[in-house]
N, C-alpha and C positions, 0 to 999 in steps of 0.2 A: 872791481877793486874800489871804486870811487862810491859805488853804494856805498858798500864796507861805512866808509868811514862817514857819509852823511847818517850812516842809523848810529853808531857811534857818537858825531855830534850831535845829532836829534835829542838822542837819549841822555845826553849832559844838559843841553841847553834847557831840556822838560826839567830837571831833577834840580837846575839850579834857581828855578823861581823859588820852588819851599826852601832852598837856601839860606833865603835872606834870613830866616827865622833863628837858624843856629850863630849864621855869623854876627847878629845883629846882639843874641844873648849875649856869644865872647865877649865881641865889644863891650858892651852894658858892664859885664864884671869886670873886663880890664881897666878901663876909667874908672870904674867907682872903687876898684881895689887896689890892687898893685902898681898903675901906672898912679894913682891918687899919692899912693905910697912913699913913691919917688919924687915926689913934687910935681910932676911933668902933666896931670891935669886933675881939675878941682871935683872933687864928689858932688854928686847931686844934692840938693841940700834937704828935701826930702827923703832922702835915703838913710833910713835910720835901724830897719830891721838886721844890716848884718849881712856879710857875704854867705853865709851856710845855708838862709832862705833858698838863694838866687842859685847855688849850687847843685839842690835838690830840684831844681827848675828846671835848668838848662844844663845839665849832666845826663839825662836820661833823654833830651830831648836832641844834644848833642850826637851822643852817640846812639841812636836809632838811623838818625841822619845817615851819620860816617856808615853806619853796615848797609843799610839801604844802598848806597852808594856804591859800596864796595862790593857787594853785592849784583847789583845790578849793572856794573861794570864787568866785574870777572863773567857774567852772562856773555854777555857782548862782545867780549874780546876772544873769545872762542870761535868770532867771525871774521877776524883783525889780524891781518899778518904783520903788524908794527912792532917793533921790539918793544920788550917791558919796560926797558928803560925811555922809551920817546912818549909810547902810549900813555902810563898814569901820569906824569906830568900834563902833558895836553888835554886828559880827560879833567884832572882840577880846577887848569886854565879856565877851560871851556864851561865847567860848572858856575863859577865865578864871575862869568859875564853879565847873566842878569841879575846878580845880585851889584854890580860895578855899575849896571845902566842903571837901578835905581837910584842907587847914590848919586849919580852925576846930574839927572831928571827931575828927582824931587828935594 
């Protein structure tokens, strides 16, 4: 049982270093777009091409992510006696970590 769940974590903790790559995109468009929008933070002042660039960017690259992910979790939990509802929440969690310990690090 406790295997189980370290190939489980293994397999999130691997998946969430290229992580950083998708979450880091969202970021990028939420400040320069929508949260800009609202007043609540300032656009990069270089940023002059336009949200629909950045869309075409990090939209394909977003969701490759997400299925890969998804993907590679619905694999895994075909080994995993955890209910649906505990398992994807902790498998996010856990994706999430080392994109969080970069942030905190660098």
């Amino acid at each position: 049982m406790q295997r189980r769940w370290w190939i489980t974590a293994g397999a999130n903790l691997v998946m969430g270093v290229p992580c950083a790559v998708p979450v880091w995109l969202v970021w990028y468009i939420a400040v320069n777009g929508p949260l800009a929008d609202l007043g609540w933070t300032q656009r990069e002042p270089t940023e002059n091409d336009g949200m629909m660039l950045w869309l075409v960017i990090a939209g394909p690259i977003v969701i490759a992510f997400a299925l890969l992910w998804w993907f590679a979790n619905d694999f895994v939990r075909r080994w995993n006696t955890a209910a649906a509802r505990v398992y994807w929440p902790v498998c996010a969690l856990v994706t999430l970590v080392p994109t969080v310990m970069l942030m905190i690090f660098l």
